[in-house]
PANU-17212 format. One line per field, with one value per residue (C-alpha): residue number from 1; residue in one letter; y, z, x. Coordinates in steps of 0.2 Angstrom, whole numbers, plus 5000, padded with zeros to 4 digits. Layout:
<recs>
num <- (NUM,...)
residuo <- (a,...)
c2 <- (Y,...)
c3 <- (Z,...)
c1 <- (X,...)
</recs>
This chain:
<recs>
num <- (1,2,3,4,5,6,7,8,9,10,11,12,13,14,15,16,17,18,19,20,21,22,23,24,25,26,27,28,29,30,31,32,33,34,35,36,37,38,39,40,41,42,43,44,45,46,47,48,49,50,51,52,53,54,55,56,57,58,59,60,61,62,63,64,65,66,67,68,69,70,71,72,73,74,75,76,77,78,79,80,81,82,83,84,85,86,87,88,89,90,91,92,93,94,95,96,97,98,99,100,101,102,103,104,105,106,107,108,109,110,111,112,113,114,115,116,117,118,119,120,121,122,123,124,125,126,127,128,129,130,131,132,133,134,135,136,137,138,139,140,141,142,143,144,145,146,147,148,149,150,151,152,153,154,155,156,157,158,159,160,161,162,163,164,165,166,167,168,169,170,171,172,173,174,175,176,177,178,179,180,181,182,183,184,185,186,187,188,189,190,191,192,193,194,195,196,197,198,199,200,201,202,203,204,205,206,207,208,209,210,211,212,213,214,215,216,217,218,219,220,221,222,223,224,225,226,227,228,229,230,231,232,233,234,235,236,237,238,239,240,241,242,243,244,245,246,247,248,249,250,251,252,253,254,255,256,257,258,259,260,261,262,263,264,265,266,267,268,269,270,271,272,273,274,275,276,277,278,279,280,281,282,283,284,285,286,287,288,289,290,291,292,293,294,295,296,297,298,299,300,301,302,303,304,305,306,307,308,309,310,311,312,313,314,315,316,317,318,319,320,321,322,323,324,325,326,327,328,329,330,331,332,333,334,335,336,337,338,339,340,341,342,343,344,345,346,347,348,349,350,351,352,353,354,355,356,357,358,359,360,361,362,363,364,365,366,367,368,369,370,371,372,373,374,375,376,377,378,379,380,381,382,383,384,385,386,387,388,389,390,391)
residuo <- (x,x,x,x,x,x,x,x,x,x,x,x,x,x,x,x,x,x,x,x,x,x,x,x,x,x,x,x,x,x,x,x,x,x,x,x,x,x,x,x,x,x,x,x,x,x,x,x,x,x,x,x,x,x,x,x,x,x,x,x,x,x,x,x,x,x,x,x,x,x,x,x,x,x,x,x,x,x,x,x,x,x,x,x,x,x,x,x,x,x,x,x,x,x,x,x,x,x,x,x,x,x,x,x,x,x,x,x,x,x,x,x,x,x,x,x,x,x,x,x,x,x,x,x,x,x,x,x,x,x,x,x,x,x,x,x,x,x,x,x,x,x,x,x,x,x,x,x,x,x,x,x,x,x,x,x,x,x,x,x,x,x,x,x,x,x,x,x,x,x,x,x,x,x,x,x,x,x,x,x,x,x,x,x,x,x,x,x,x,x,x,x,x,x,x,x,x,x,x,x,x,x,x,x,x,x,x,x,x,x,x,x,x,x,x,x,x,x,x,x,x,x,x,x,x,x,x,x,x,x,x,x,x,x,x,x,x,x,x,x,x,x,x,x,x,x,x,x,x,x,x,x,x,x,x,x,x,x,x,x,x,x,x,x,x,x,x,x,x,x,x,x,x,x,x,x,x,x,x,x,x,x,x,x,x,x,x,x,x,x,x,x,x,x,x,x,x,x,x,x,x,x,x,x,x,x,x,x,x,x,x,x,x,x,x,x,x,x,x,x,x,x,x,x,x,x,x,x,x,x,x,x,x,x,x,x,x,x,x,x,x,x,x,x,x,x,x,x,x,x,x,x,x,x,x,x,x,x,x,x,x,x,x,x,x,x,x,x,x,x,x,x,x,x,x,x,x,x,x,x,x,x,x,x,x,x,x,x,x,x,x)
c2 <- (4998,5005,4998,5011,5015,5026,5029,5032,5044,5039,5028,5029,5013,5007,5008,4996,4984,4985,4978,4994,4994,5013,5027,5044,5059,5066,5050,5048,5055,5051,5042,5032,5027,5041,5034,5041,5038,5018,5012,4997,5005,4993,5004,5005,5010,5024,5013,5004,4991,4985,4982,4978,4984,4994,5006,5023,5039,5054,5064,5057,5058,5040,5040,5020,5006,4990,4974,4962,4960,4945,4941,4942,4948,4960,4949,4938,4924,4938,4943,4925,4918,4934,4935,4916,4918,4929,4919,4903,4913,4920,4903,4899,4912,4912,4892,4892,4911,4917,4935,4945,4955,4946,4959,4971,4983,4983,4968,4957,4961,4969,4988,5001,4987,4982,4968,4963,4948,4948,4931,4928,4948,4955,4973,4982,4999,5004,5018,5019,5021,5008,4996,5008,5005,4989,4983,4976,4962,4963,4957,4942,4934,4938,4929,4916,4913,4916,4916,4928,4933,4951,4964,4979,4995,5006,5019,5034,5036,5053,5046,5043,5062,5060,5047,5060,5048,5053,5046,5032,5018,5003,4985,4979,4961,4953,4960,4968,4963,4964,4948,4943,4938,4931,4936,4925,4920,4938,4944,4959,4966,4971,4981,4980,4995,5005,5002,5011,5011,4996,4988,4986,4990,4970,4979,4979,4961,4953,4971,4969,4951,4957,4970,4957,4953,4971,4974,4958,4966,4984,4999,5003,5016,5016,5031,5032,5016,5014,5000,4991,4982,4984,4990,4973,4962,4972,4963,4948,4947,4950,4971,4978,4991,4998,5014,5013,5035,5039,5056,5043,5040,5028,5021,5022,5015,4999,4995,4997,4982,4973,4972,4966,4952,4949,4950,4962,4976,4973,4980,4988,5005,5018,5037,5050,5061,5070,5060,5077,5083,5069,5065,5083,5081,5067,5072,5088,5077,5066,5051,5037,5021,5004,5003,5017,5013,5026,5022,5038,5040,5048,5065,5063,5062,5068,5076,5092,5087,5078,5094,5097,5078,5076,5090,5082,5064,5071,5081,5067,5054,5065,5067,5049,5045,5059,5046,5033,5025,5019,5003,5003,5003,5014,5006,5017,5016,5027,5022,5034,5029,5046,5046,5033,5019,5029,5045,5038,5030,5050,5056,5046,5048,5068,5066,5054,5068,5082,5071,5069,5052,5037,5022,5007,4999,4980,4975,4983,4977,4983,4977,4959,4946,4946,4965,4960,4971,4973,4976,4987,4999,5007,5014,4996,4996,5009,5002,5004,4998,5001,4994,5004,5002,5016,5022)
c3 <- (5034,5051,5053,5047,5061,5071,5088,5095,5109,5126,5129,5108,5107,5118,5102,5091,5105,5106,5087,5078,5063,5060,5068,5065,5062,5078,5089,5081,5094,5083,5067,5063,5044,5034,5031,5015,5007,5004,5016,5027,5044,5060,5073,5092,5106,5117,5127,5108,5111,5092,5089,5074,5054,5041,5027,5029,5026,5030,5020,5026,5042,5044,5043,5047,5043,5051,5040,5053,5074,5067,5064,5045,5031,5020,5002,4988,5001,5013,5000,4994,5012,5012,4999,4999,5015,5010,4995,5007,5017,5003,4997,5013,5013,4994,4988,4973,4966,4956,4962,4978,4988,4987,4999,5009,5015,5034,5037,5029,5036,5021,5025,5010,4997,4990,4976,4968,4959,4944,4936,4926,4930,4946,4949,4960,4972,4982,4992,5003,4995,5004,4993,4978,4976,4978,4964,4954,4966,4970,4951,4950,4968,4958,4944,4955,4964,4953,4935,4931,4914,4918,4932,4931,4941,4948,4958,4955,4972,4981,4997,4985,4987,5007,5002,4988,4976,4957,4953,4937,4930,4915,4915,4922,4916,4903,4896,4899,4894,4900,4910,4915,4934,4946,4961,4967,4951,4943,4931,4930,4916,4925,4916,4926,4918,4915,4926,4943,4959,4956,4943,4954,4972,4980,4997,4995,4988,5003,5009,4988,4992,5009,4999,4990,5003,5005,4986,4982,4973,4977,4968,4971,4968,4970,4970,4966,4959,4953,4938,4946,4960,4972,4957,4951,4965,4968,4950,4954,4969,4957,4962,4952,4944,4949,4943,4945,4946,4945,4940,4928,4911,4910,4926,4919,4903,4911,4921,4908,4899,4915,4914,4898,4903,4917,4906,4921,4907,4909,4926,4930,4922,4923,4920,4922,4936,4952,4966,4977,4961,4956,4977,4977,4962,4967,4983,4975,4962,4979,4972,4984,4983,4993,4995,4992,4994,4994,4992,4988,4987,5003,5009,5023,5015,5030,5048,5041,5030,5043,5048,5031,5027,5040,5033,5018,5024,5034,5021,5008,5022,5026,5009,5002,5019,5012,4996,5006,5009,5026,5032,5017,5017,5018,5017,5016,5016,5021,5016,5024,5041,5047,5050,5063,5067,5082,5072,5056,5066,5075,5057,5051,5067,5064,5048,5051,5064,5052,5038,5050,5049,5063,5058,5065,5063,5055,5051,5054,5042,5035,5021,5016,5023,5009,5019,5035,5050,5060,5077,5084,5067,5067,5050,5042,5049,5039,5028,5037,5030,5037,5034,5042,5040,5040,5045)
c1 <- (5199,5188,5173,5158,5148,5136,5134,5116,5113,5110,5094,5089,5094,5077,5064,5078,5082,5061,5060,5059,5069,5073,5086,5083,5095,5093,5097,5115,5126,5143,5149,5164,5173,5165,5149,5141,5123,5117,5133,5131,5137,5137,5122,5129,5124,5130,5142,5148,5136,5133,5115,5113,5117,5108,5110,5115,5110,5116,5104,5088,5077,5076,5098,5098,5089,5092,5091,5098,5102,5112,5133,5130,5135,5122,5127,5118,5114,5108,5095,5091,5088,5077,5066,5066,5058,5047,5042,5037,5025,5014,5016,5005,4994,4990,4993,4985,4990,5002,4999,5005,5015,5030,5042,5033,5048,5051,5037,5047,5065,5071,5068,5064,5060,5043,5042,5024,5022,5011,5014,5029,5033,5039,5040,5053,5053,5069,5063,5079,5097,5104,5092,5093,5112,5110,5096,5108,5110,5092,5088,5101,5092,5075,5082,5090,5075,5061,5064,5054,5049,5052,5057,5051,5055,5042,5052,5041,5035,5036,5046,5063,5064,5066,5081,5089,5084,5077,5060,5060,5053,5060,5064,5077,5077,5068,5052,5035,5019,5001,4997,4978,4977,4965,4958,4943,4934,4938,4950,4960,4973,4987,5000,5017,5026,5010,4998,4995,5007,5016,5005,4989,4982,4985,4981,4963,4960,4954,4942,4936,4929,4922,4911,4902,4890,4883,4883,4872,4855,4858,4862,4881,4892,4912,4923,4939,4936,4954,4955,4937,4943,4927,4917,4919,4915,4899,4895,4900,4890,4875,4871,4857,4870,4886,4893,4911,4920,4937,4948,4958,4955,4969,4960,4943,4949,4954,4941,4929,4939,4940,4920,4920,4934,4924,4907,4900,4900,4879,4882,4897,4900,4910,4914,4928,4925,4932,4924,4922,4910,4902,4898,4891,4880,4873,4870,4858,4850,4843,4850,4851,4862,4861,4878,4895,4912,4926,4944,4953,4972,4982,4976,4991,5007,5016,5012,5010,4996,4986,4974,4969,4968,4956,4946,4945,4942,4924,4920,4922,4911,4899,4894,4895,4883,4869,4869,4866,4848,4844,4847,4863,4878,4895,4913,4928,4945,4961,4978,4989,4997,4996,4980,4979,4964,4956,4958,4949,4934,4934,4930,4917,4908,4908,4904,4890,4883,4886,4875,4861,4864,4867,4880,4886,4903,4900,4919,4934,4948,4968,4980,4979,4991,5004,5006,5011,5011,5026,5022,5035,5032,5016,5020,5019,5000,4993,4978,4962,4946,4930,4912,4897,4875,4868,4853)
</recs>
């Protein structure tokens, strides 16, 4: 049987041999074998060069993914070495947890897959077809490796539509329950098939901790607050109050019984709200808060967005500064890999100037470790997580 393959164009083999993962549509010159959609298809280069193997598809703009430079072959072993791999470094990063980013897509080799660990559960997102057909043999590694209690698919994400892939969610393996876990001395219920995302944001845990130290006696207000994450720490940290705001009642719900897990319910409260609204009524009522912290979903979901994204970012900073006392403080956050780090500090300066106010970067942060960057994909790099006085 011929080997499945594609041929790049002349000189689009430079960003792969360059450690980038991905070949897009355009740079295929020819293919070979009949490829079709979630094939493993050997990528040359013009000259037939091989230089490495991927999935395929021939209906997406990102048409190959690499998984390996190496002579191997894409099997069980493949996916245990893998994820085994994987499992090792968040072992190092996080010793003593039980909770992580276990596989984070292209950072961790395995491009277009994203398993969290919550526990005994684990929950699963195949956001490439190559890794979609594939679950099946996915789940026996997981088992293999693992053992877990339950794996759960999350695969509701909007990119699954770029891959010609229908949106779902149910467990694969085992069962689903709600497990309590752990993240520096507070507690969280996480629900793996319910909850948001993948079960929880693990992103943030390391920026959530960071917060305490600006939150410590202070009136605070989070928005966007999710299911408590930064709400919560504000608490810990002993803030005067915390009012915790979010469009959610699923969310709000949650994080209301989070404070009472966490016995913060004293302090920490929380109401259903556009943050937008809620910013603006504020802002005429002349309240005034120690510290803010805004971490709202992705305004940029692709190129075409990022104008009015940008928009909506100053608007959003501008007034969450008017709210803010002097001397206090601003953190906020932008999870969309579109709007890029220069671009993002661009913003807030602007809106800083049009809310009449002055600021000063204090800490400059992204995606905790378990979400590792890989250096030649700036689309791995996407969390950005900025703390600012203001005066």
């Amino acid at each position: 049987m011929a080997v499945k393959s594609v041929t790049l164009k002349k000189n689009e083999e430079r960003r792969i041999e360059g450690g980038h993962l991905w070949a897009f549509s355009n740079e295929i010159g020819e293919t070979a074998g009949d490829p079709s959609a979630g094939d493993i298809i050997v990528v040359r280069a013009r000259g037939g060069k091989p230089i490495g193997t991927g999935f395929y598809n021939p209906h997406s703009l990102i048409a190959c993914r690499l998984l390996t430079t190496a002579d191997e072959e894409i099997d069980f072993e493949f996916f245990r070495r893998r994820i085994t791999a994987a499992l090792e470094l968040r072992r190092k990063l996080y010793p003593s947890a039980e909770t992580f980013r276990l596989v984070h897509g292209e950072s961790d080799y395995l491009p277009g897959l994203v398993i969290d660990k919550y526990n005994e559960y684990l929950t699963v997102q195949t956001l490439s077809a190559g890794m979609d057909a594939r679950m099946t043999l996915i789940c026996d590694v997981l088992e293999a490796v693992l053992s877990p209690a339950g794996i759960i698919e999350r695969n509701e994400s909007t990119l699954r539509a770029l891959e010609g892939l229908e949106t779902k969610k149910g467990i694969l393996r085992g069962t689903a329950a709600t497990t309590v876990v752990s993240e520096y001395g507070i507690k969280y219920e996480v629900d793996p098939l319910g909850g948001q995302k993948t079960g929880f944001f693990l992103d943030q845990r390391e920026n959530r901790k960071a917060f305490r130290r600006y939150a410590r006696g202070g009136v605070v207000l989070d928005c966007f607050c999710n299911e408590g994450g930064f709400a919560l720490n504000a608490a810990y940290a002993e803030a005067e109050s915390v009012t915790g705001v979010d469009a959610s009642e699923g969310a709000v719900a949650r994080a209301s019984s989070n404070a009472s897990l966490n016995r913060l319910d004293g302090t920490a409260t929380f109401t259903v709200a556009d943050a937008f609204e809620f910013l603006k009524a504020a802002s005429e009522k002349k309240r005034i808060y120690d510290a803010v912290n805004i971490d709202p979903p992705s305004f940029a979901r692709n190129k075409k967005s990022v104008p009015a994204a940008k928009k909506g970012y100053a608007r959003l900073n501008a007034t969450a500064l008017r709210l803010v006392k002097r001397g206090g403080i601003l953190a906020t956050s932008s999870c969309s890999h579109h709007i890029q780090e220069e671009v993002f500090l661009g913003i807030i300066a602007r809106a800083a100037a049009e809310a009449g106010r002055k600021i000063r970067l204090l800490e400059w942060r992204g995606a905790a470790p378990d979400h590792p960057v890989h250096p030649s994909m700036p689309e791995t790099r996407y969390l950005k997580f900025a703390v600012f006085s203001v005066e």
